[in-house]
ZAMARGU-4260 file (C-alpha; in steps of 0.2 Angstrom, whole numbers, plus 5000, padded with zeros to 4 digits):
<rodrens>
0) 5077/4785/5056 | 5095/4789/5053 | 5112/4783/5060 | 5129/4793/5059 | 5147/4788/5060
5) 5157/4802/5064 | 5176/4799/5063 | 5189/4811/5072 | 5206/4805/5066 | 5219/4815/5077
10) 5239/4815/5081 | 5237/4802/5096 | 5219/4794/5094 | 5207/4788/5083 | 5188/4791/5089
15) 5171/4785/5080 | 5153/4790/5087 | 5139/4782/5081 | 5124/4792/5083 | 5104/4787/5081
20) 5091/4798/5076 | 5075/4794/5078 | 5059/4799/5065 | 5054/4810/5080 | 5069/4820/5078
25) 5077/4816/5095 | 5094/4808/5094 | 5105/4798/5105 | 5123/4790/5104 | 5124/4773/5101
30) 5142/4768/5104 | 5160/4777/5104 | 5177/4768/5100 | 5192/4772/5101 | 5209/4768/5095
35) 5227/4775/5103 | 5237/4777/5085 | 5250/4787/5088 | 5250/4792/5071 | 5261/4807/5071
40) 5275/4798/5082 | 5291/4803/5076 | 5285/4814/5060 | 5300/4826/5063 | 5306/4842/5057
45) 5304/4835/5040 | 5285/4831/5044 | 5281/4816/5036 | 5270/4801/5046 | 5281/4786/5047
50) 5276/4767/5040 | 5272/4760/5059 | 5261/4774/5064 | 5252/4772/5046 | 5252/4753/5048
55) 5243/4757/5066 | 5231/4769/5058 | 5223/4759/5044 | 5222/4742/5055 | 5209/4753/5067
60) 5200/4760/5053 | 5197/4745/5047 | 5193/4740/5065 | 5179/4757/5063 | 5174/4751/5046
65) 5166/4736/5053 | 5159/4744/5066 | 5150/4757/5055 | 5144/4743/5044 | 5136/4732/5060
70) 5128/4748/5065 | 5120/4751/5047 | 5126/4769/5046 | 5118/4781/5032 | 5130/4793/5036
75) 5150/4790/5037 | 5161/4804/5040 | 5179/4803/5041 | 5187/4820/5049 | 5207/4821/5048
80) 5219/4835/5060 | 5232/4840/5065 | 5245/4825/5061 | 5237/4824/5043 | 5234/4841/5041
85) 5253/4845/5045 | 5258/4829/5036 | 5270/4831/5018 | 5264/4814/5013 | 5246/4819/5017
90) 5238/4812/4998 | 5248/4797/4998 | 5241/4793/5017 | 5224/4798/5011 | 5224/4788/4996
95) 5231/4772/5005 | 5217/4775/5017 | 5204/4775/5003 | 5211/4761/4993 | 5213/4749/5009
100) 5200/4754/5018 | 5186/4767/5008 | 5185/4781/5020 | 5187/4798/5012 | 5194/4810/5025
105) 5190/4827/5025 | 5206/4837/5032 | 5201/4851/5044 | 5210/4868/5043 | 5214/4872/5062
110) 5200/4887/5061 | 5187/4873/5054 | 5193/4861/5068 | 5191/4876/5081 | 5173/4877/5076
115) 5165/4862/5077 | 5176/4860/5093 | 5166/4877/5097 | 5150/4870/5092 | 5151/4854/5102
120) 5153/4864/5118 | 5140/4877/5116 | 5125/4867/5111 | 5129/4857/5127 | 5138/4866/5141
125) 5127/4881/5147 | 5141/4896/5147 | 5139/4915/5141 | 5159/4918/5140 | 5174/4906/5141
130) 5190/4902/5133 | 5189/4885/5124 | 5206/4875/5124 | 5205/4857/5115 | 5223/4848/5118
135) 5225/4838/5106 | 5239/4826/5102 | 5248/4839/5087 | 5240/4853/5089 | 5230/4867/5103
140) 5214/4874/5098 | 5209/4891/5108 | 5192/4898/5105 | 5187/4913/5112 | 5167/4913/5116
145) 5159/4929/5121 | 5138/4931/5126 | 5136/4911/5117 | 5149/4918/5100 | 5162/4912/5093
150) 5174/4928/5092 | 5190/4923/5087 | 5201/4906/5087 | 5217/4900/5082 | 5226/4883/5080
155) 5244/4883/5088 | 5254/4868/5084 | 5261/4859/5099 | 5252/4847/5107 | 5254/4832/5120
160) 5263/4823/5108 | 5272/4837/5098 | 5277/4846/5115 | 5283/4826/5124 | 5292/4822/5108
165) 5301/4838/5104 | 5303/4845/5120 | 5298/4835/5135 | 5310/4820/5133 | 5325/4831/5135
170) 5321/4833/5152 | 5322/4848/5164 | 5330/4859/5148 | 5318/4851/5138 | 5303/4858/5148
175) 5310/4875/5149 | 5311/4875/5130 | 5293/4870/5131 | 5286/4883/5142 | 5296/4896/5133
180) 5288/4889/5114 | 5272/4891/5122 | 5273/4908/5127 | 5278/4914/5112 | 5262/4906/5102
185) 5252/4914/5117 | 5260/4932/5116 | 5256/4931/5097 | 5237/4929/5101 | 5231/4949/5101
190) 5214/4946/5109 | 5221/4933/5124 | 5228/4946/5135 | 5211/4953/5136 | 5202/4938/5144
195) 5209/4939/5163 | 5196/4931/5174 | 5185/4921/5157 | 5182/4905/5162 | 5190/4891/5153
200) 5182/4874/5145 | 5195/4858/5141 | 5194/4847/5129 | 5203/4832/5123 | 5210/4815/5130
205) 5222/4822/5143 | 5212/4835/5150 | 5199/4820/5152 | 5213/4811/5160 | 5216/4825/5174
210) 5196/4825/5177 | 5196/4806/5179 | 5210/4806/5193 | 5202/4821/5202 | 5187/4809/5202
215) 5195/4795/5208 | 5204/4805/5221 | 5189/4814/5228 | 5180/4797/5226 | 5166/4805/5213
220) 5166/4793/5199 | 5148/4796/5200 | 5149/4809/5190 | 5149/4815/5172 | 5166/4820/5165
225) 5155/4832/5154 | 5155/4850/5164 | 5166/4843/5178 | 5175/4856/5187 | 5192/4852/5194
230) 5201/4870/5203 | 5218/4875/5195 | 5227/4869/5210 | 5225/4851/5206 | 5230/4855/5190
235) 5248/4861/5197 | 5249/4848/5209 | 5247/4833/5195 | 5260/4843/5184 | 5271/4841/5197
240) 5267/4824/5199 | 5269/4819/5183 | 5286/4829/5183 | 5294/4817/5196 | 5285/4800/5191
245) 5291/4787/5178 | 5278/4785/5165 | 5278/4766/5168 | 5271/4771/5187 | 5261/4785/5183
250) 5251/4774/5173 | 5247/4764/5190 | 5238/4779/5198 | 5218/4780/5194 | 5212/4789/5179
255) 5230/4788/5167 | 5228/4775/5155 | 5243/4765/5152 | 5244/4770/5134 | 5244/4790/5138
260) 5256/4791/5152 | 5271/4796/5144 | 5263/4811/5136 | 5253/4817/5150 | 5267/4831/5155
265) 5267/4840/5138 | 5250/4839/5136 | 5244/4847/5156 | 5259/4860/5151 | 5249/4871/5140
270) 5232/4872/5150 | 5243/4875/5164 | 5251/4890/5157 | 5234/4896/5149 | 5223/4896/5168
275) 5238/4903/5174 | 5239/4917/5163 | 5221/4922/5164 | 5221/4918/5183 | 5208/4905/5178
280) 5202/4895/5197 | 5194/4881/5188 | 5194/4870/5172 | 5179/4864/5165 | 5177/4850/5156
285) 5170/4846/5141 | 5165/4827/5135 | 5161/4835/5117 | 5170/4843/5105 | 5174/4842/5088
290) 5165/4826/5083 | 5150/4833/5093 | 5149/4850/5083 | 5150/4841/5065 | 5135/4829/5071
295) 5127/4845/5077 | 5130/4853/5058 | 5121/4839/5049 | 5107/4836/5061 | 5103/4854/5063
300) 5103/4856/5044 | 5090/4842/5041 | 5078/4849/5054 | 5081/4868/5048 | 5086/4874/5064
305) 5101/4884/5068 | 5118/4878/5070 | 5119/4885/5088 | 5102/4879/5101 | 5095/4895/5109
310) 5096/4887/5125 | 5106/4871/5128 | 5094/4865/5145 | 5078/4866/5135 | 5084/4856/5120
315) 5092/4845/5130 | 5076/4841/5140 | 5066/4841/5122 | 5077/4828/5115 | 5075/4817/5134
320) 5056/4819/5133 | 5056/4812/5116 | 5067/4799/5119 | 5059/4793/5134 | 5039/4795/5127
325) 5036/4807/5139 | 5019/4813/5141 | 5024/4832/5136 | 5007/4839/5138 | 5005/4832/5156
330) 5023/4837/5159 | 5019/4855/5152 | 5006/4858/5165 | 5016/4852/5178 | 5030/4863/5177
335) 5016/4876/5175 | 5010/4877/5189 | 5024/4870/5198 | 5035/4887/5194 | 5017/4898/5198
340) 5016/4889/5216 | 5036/4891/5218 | 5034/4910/5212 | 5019/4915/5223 | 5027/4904/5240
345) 5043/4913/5238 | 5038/4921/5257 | 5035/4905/5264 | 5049/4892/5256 | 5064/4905/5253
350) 5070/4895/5241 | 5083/4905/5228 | 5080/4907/5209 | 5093/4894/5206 | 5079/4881/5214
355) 5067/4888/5200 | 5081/4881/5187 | 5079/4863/5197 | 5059/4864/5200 | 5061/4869/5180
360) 5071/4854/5174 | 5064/4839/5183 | 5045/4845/5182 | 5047/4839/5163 | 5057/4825/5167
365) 5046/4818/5186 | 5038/4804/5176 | 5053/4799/5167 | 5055/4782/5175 | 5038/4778/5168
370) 5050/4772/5153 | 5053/4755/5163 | 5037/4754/5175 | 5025/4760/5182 | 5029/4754/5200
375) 5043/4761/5206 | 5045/4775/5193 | 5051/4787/5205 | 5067/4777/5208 | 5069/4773/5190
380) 5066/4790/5187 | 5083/4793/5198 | 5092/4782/5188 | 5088/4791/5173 | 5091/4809/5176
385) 5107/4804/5183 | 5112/4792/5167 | 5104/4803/5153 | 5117/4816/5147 | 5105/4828/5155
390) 5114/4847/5147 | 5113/4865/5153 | 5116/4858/5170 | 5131/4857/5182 | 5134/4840/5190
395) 5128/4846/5207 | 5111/4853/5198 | 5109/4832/5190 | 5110/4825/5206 | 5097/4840/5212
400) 5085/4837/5198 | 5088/4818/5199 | 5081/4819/5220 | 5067/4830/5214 | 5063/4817/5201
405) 5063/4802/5217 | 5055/4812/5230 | 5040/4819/5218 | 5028/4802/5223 | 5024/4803/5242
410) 5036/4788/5244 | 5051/4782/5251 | 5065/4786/5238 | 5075/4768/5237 | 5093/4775/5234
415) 5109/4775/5241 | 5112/4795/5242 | 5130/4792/5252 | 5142/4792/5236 | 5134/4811/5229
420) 5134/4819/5248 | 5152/4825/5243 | 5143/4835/5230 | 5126/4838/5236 | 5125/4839/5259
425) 5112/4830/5268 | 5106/4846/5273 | 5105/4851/5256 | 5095/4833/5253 | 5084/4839/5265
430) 5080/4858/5258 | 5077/4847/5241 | 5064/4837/5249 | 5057/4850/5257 | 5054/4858/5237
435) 5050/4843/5230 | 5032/4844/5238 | 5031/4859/5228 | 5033/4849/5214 | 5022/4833/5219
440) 5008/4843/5223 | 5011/4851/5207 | 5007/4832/5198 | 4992/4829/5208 | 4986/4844/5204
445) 4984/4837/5184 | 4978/4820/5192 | 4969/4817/5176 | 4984/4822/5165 | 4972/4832/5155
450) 4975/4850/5159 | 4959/4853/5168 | 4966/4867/5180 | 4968/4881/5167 | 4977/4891/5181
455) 4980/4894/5199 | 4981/4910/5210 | 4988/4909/5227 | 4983/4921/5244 | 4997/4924/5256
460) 4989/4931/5272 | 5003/4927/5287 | 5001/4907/5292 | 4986/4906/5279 | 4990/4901/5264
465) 4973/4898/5249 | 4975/4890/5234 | 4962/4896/5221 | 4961/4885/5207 | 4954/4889/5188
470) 4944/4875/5178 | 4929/4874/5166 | 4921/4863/5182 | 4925/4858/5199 | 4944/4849/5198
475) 4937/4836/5213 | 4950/4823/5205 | 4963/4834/5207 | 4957/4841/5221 | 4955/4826/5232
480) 4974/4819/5226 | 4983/4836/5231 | 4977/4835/5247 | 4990/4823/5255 | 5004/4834/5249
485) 4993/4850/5255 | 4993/4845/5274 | 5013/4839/5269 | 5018/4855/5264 | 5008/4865/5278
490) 5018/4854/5292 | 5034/4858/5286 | 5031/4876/5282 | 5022/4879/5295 | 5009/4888/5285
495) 4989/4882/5286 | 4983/4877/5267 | 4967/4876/5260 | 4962/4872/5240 | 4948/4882/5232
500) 4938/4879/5217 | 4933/4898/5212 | 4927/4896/5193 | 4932/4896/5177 | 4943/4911/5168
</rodrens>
């Protein structure tokens, strides 16, 4: 067992995660602070970091220094940016940090920080092609990713602090400086002009900010910030918004924190010129970044895997499954024959290959709620799917997998669905329960949760449906528990099914 603090020193925050990794490689975050710093308030054209920001800056480190040591971290790493990287006084700062408070930082280039930003989005957000953007408080990271690569990147520096103090603060000329400073570092991109219709991922503690208002404002606070999608519009609407509102009463509305008001303008200025530019509909958001892709670095060196997961949902649902002690094996063989039931229905359920992804996902995850009890593990398994960062999924696909998860016991499902029917229709509840007897019928089918049925064949012959089953001897466990989900599924699909023991293979 390991623990990890990782350290992201920027121009307007201060960020620690502390991450636990278990002996059976499966991982998870402990805890996250965070400290508003400010650090490159006021640097200047002659670019130094003044004493009060300083001052700021090493009381929370010391503040992250006890916390590391209360956690026990192995691991400590200490990542500086744009306002150190930038900074003239940069080894004078860095040796007072290491004389009062013992951290060694490691100073990013803006390429290095680009990177890891990269990598923290791709091992969790499941996306081919995309422009990534992380705002930060000094500087704009742009990454362009193309078939899951990191093609080109480059660190442009203005950001929501840089952009508010330099340009923003002058008012209405202020702003037109700005926008005009910002096209010129995007007209010196060669490659940017080529990504018209690329979908673009946000990072950083204003883009956040615009995802927490949208939530609040469509009442959605159920969801993840990770892989939210908010549509360009609302972007130019709070732009506007933020325009014509003090800071002191912008930082009433729900979702702006007091303590990043004032900088919100400069820093929704440059994703809103970028989605303009590349006629982008929607932002996604990201919840990792830079912090995210350095952990990724060092755990995927220790277990000898590459840097970059070949597929973000299946070792997301890995590290859940150890996690949680699922029983893999059982899980295994449900989703096995849960897919060969979906494939070989497809005449009689309809359902879409975007169902397949659900019946995928929560067939490894149905018994998760076993990790509290086993009475009422359906409904805990709810809980879960919806609370444990699940990746490779959008939020609409959580709640799905999350329903799947509650409805796959022949029982009531004890939730309160109302708050996720913005998201996910009652009709669209209902198709999911509809599928989820695909997947129940699926676990009974393993009853003994020993992979007796070695496989299943299924006949289609109009309203008759037979489901031929493969095992060393008769199944009659399994045989006897599917048959409640059997004459479920006939009555809603109007279908007549029988089960059939036929041999061995």
């Amino acid at each position: 067992m390991e623990r990890y603090a990782i350290i992201d020193l920027g121009s307007n925050s201060v960020r620690m995660n502390i991450v636990h990794v278990n002996k059976d490689g499966s991982y998870t975050l402990l805890d996250q602070a965070k400290e508003m710093v400010r650090l490159s308030e006021d640097m200047g054209d002659e670019k130094t970091l003044k004493p009060e920001p300083i001052r700021r800056t090493i009381d929370a480190l010391k503040l992250l220094k006890k916390l590391s040591i209360a956690y026990e971290a192995d691991h400590v790493y200490a990542l500086a940016t744009a306002a150190v990287r930038m900074a003239e006084n940069q080894d004078e700062f860095l040796e007072r940090v290491k004389n009062e408070v013992g951290f060694d930082f490691i100073v990013l280039s803006g390429e290095e920080e680009a990177y890891y930003d990269y990598i923290g989005v791709i091992n969790t957000v499941d996306i081919d092609n995309c422009l990534i953007v992380d705002i930060g408080g000094g500087s704009t990271e742009l990454i362009w990713v193309e078939n899951r690569e990191h093609r080109a990147a480059v660190s442009l520096p203005i950001g929501s602090v840089v952009l508010t103090e330099n340009y923003v603060n002058a008012g209405k000329k202020g702003l037109e400086l700005a926008v005009d400073a910002i096209k010129a570092h995007m007209k010196a991109i060669p490659w940017l002009k080529n990504l018209k219709g690329i979908p673009v991922v946000g990072l950083g503690g204003v883009i956040r900010t615009l995802a927490k208002v949208d939530r609040h404002q469509n009442n959605l606070q159920a969801l993840y910030l990770h892989n939210y999608r908010i549509p360009r519009k609302f972007c130019d609407r709070m732009f506007n918004k933020i325009l014509s509102t003090e800071s002191a009463e912008l930082s009433k509305v729900n979702g702006i924190n007091k303590k990043r008001a004032d900088i919100m303008a400069g820093g929704i200025l440059p994703i809103k010129m970028i989605m303009e530019t590349l006629e982008a509909e929607e932002l996604i958001i990201s919840g990792n970044g830079l912090r995210d892709g350095w952990f990724f670095k060092q755990y995927n060196e220790a277990i000898k895997e590459p840097i970059r997961f070949p597929d973000v949902l299946d070792h997301s649902l890995e590290n859940i499954s150890k996690r949680y002690n699922i029983n893999l094996a059982h899980s295994l063989q449900v989703r096995k024959l849960s897919l060969k039931l979906f494939d070989s229905l497809k005449i009689i359920h309809g359902f879409t290959d975007e169902y397949r992804t659900l019946l995928y996902a929560s067939s490894i995850l149905h018994d998760i709620g076993m990790h509290i009890e086993y009475y009422n593990h359906h409904t805990h398994g709810f809980y879960l799917a919806m609370n444990s960062r699940l990746n490779g999924l959008t939020n609409a696909q959580i709640i799905a997998c999350a329903y799947l998860i509650g409805m796959h016991r022949n029982e009531k499902l004890k939730v309160d669905l109302n708050p996720f029917e913005i998201v996910v229709s009652k009709r669209e509840f209902k198709r999911l329960s509809d599928l989820a007897l695909i997947l129940g019928l699926s676990e009974k089918l393993d009853r003994s949760e020993s992979g007796t049925i070695q496989d299943l064949e299924v006949e289609v012959q109009g309203t008759e449906v037979k489901l031929n089953l493969y095992a060393e001897s008769e199944p009659t466990l399994e045989m006897i528990a599917a048959q409640d989900y059997i004459e479920k599924f006939g009555a809603n699909f109007n279908v007549d099914v029988s089960i059939h023991y036929v041999g061995t293979l």
